[in-house]
N, C-alpha and C positions, 0 to 999 in steps of 0.2 A: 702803694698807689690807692688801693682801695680803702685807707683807713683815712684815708683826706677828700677823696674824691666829691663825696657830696659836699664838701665846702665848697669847696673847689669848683666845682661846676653850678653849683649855688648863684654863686657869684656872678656869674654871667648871664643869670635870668635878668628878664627885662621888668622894670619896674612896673608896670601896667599888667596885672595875668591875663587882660584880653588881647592884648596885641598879639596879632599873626606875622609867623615870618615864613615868605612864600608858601603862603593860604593855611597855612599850619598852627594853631596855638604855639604860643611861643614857650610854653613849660612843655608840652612834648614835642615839639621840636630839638630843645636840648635836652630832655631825655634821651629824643632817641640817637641825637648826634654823638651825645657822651657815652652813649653805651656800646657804639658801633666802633668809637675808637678805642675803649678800653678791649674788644674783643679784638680791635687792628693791633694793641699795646701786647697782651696776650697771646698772640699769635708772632709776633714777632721776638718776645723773651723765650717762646718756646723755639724757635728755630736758634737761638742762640745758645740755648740749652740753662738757659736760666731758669725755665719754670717747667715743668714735667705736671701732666693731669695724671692723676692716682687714676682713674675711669676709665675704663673701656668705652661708655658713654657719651664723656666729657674730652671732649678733642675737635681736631681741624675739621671731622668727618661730621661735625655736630654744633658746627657754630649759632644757630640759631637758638641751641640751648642755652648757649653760654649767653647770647644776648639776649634773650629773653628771661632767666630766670640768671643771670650770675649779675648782669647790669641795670637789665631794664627796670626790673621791678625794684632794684635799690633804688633807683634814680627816680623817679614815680612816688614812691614811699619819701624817701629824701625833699622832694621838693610839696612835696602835702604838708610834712612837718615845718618845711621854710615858709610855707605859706601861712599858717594856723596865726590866728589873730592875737593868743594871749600864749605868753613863754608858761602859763600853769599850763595851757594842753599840751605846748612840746611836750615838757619835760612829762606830765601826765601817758603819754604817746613814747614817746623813750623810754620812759621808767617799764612800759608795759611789755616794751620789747626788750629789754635788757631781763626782766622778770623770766619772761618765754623761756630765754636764749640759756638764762641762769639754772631755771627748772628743765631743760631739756639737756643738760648736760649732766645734772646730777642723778636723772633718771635712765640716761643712755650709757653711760659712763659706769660708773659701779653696780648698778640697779642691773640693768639688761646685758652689759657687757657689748653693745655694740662697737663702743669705737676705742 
């Protein structure tokens, strides 16, 4: 789910980024509509025993974590990047975070032994 998601909810931004949908910019409005369902989607694979949080943290008792920082700020990040006027900044903007995502794995990973 999360590896489409920003497409996917992409998609259903409105062509105009100033239109309001009930008084709401209409990019966080589906920010936040998409992020509340993917924690409604999440909560429900977990009662099915489909997804399990490794976290003492991360669970039912802590939803707003998972909306706020497991959806929201993808979906926010995601539609900045759909917006950006020339595909040199996307991919400039992806490359940077693929870069991050690449160097904190080889630093976390063999380096420090965290994960």
């Amino acid at each position: 789910m999360f590896a489409v998601s920003g497409i996917i909810w992409s998609k259903m931004l409105l062509p105009a980024k100033k239109t309001k949908i009930l008084g709401i910019p209409n990019r966080a409005f589906v920010a936040i509509g998409g992020a509340a369902f993917c924690v409604f989607i999440e909560y429900l694979l977990n009662s099915a025993g489909a997804l399990t949080w490794e976290y003492p943290w991360w669970n039912r008792g802590a939803p707003w974590l998972i909306f706020l920082f497991g959806y929201l700020t993808f979906f926010v990040i995601a539609f900045w990047v759909f917006d950006m006027k020339t595909i040199k900044n996307q991919f400039l903007t992806i490359g940077t975070i693929w870069t991050t995502v690449i160097v904190s794995l080889i630093v976390f990973i063999p380096v420090l032994h965290w994960i």
